[in-house]
C-alpha positions in Angstrom: 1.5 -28.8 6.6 0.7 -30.5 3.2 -0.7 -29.3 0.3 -4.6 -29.3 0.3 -4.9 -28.8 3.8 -6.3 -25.3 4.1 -3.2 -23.4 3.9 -2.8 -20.6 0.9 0.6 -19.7 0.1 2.5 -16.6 1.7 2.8 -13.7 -0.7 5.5 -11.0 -1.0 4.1 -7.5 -1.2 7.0 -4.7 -2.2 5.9 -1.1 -1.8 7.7 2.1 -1.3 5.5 4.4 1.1 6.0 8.0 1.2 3.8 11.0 3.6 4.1 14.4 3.1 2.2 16.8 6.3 2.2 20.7 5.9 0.7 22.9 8.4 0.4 26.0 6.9 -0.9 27.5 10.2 -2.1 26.5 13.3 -5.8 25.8 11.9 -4.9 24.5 8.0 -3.0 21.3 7.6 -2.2 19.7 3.7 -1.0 16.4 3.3 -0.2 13.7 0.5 0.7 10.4 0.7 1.2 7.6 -1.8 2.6 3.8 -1.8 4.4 3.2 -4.6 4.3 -0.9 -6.6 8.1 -2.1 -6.2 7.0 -5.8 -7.2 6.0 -8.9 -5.5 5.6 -12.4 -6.1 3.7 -13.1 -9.2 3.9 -16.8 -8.1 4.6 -19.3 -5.0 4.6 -22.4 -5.1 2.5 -23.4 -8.1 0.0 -20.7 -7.2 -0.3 -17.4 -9.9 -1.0 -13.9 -7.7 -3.1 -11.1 -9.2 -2.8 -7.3 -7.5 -4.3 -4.8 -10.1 -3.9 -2.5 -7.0 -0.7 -0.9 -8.8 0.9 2.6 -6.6 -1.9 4.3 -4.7 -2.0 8.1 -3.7 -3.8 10.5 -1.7 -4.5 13.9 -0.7 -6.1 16.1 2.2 -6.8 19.0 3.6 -8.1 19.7 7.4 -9.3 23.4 8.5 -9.8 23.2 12.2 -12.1 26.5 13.6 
């Protein structure tokens, strides 16, 4: 496919994910995860890429009655 025809580049996305899941008992669970920025591809094939996304985390908790 040519250039101009629709078609937006591919673009390389690097991240490292990691998950952490503790039950404490059979009713409490904790977990954390995050995805870690290892790089990417800034730019492809004339075209300049933009992720102000950067590592993401997250926590939770779940009490089940």
């Amino acid at each position: 496919m040519d250039e101009g025809e629709g078609k937006a580049p591919s673009k390389i996305e690097r991240r490292i994910p990691v998950y952490i899941n503790y039950n404490a008992n059979e009713n409490f669970n904790v977990w954390a995860e995050a995805k870690f920025c290892a790089g990417g591809t800034p730019e492809f094939k004339g075209e300049k890429f933009h992720d102000d996304s950067g590592s993401q985390f997250a926590v939770g908790a779940r009490y089940t009655f």
